[in-house]
C-alpha positions as CSV (number, residue, x, y, z in Angstrom):
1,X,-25.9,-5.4,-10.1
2,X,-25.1,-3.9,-6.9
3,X,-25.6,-0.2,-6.4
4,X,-22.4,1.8,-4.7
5,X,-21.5,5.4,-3.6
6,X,-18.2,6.7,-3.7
7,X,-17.2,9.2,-0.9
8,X,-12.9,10.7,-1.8
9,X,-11.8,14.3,-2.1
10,X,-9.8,13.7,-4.6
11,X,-11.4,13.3,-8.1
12,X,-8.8,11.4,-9.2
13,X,-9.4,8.4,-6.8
14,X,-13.1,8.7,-7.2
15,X,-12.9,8.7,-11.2
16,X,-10.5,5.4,-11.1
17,X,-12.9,3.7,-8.1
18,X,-15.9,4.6,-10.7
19,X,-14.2,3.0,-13.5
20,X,-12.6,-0.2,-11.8
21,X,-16.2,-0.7,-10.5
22,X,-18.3,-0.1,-13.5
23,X,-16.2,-2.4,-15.5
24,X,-16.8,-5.3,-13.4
25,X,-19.9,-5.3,-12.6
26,X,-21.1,-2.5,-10.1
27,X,-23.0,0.4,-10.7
28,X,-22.0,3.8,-9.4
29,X,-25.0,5.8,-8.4
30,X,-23.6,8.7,-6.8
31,X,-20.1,10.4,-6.0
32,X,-19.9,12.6,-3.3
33,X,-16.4,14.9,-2.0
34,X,-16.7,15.1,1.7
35,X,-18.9,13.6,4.3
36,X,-21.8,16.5,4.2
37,X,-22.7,15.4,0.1
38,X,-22.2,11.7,1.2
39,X,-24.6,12.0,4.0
40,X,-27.3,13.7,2.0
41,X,-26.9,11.2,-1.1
42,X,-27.1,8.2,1.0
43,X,-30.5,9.3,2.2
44,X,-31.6,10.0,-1.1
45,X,-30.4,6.6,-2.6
46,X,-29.8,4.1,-0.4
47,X,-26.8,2.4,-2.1
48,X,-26.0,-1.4,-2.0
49,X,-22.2,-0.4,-1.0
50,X,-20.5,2.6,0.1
51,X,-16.6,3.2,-0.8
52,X,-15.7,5.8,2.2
53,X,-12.2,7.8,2.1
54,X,-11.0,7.9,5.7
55,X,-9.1,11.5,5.0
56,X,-11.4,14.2,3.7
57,X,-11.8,17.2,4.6
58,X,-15.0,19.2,6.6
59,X,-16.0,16.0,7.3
60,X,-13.4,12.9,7.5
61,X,-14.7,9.5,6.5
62,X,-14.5,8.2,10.6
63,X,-17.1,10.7,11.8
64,X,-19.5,10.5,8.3
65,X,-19.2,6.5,9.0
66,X,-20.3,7.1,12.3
67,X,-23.4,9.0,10.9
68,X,-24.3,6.5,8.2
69,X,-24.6,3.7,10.6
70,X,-26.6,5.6,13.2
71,X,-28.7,6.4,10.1
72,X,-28.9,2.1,8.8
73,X,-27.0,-0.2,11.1
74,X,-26.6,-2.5,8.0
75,X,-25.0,-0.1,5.4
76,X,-22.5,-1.6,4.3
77,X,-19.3,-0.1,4.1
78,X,-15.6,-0.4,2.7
79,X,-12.9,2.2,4.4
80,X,-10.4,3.8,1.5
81,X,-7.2,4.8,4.0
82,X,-3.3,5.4,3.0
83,X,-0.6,2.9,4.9
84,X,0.3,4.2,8.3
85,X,-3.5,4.8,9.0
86,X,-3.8,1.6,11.4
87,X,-5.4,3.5,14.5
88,X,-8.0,4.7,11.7
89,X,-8.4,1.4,10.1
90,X,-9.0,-0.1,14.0
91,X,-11.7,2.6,15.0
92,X,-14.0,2.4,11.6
93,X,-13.6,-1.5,12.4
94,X,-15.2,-0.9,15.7
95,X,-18.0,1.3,14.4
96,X,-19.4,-0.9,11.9
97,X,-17.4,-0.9,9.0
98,X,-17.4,-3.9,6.9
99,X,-14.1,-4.0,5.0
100,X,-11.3,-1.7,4.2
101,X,-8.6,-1.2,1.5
102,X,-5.5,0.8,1.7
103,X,-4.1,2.8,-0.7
104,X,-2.4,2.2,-3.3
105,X,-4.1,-0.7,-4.2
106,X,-4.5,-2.5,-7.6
107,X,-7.7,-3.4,-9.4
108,X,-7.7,-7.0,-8.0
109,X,-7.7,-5.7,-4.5
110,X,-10.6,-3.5,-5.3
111,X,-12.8,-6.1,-7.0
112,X,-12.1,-8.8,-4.8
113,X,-13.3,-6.6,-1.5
114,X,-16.1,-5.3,-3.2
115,X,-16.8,-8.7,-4.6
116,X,-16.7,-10.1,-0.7
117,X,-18.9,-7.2,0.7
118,X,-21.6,-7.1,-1.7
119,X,-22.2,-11.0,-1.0
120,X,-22.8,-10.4,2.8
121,X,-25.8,-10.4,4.7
């Protein structure tokens, strides 16, 4: 069972991630709401998988990605972003990021890239 952070300011999004996830096989070790907490958490515990909201506040999800690969060149992370966020989507590519979804999706979506991430080397 792979481990996996969740990183959105909105609790909403991060309760549904949390749910889809731990119903299919993935176990949520840690929530955080902005980049600062996610930073902190994933040097305390390392997850598998990290689902990273590109809009936040304080600290948005490009710069906190940017941080968590400087900290493990190998963490593996999927980008969160709304439609219209292409320019976004490109420069999280281009620092490391391993997959991203755009919002809304469905529960498929979710799985499936999770699914795809979580068997990479």
């Amino acid at each position: 069972m792979k481990n996996v952070m969740i990183v959105d300011d909105a609790t909403f999004m991060r309760m549904t991630i949390k749910r889809i996830l731990e119903n299919n096989e993935f176990n949520v070790v840690a929530e955080a709401e902005n980049g600062f907490k996610a930073i902190e958490l994933f040097l305390q515990l390392k997850p598998d998988i990290i689902s990273l909201d590109i809009t936040m506040p304080e600290m948005d999800g490009i710069e906190t990605l940017r941080k968590i690969k400087e900290i493990d060149s190998k963490a593996k992370v999927v980008m969160v972003t709304a439609m219209g966020q292409d320019k976004l989507v490109r420069e999280a590519v281009k620092l490391g990021a391993t997959s991203f979804l755009v919002k809304p999706f469905n529960e498929n979506q979710l799985i499936q890239t999770f699914k795809q991430v979580s068997s990479r080397n």
